[in-house]
N, C-alpha and C positions, 0 to 999 in steps of 0.2 A: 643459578637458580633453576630451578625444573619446574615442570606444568603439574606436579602434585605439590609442589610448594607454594606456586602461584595460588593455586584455588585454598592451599588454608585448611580451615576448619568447614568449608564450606560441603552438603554432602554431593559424592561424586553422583547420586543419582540426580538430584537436582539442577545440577550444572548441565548435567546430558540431557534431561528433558527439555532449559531452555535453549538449546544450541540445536537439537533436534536430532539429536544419534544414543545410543542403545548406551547403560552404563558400561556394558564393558568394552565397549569401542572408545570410549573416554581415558579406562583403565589400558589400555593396551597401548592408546596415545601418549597418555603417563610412562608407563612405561620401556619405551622405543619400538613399539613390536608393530604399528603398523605407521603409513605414512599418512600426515597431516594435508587436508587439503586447505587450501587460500582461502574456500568461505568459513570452514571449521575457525581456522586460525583467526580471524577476520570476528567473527562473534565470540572468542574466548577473551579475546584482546577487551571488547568492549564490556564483558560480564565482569571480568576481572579489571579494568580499569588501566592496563596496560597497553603500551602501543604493540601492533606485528609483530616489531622487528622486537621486541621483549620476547614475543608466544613464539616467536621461531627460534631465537637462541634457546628460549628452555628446551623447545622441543630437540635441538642438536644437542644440547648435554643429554636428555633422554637415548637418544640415540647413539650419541657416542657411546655412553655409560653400556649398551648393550651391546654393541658391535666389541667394545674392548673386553665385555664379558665371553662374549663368543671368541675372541683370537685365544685368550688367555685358556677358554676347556678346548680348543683344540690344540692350541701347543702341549697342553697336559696331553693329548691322547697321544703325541707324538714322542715324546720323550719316551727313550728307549728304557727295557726296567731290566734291573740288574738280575738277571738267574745266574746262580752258579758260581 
């Protein structure tokens, strides 16, 4: 499960106002692109109803999901192209 599946249908602006960071700091958290701090993770747990250690596995699928997205466009850039 990921931290945009966690929050649902709920809006991602909502959720960032009461946690207290900017919507697309939220968006970016969803997405892997920045790192989660203990008090963030800490009030998403309790908005969403979930423990921690739930907000931090989502948040390492997030992150995997991105880090595996990144290996995979640089092995495409590495692979040699056939000329000739």
């Amino acid at each position: 499960m990921t931290l945009a599946e966690l929050r649902g249908d709920r809006h991602l602006a909502a959720i960032a106002e009461i946690v207290g960071i900017s919507k697309s700091y939220l968006s970016l958290l969803e997405n892997g692109k920045r790192r989660i701090f203990l008090d963030i993770a800490e009030k998403l747990g309790l908005i969403y109803g979930v423990s921690i250690d739930e907000i931090l596995c989502a948040y390492k699928v997030c992150r995997m999901s991105t880090s595996c997205q990144a290996e995979i466009n640089a092995s495409a850039l590495e692979q040699p192209t056939g000329t000739g």
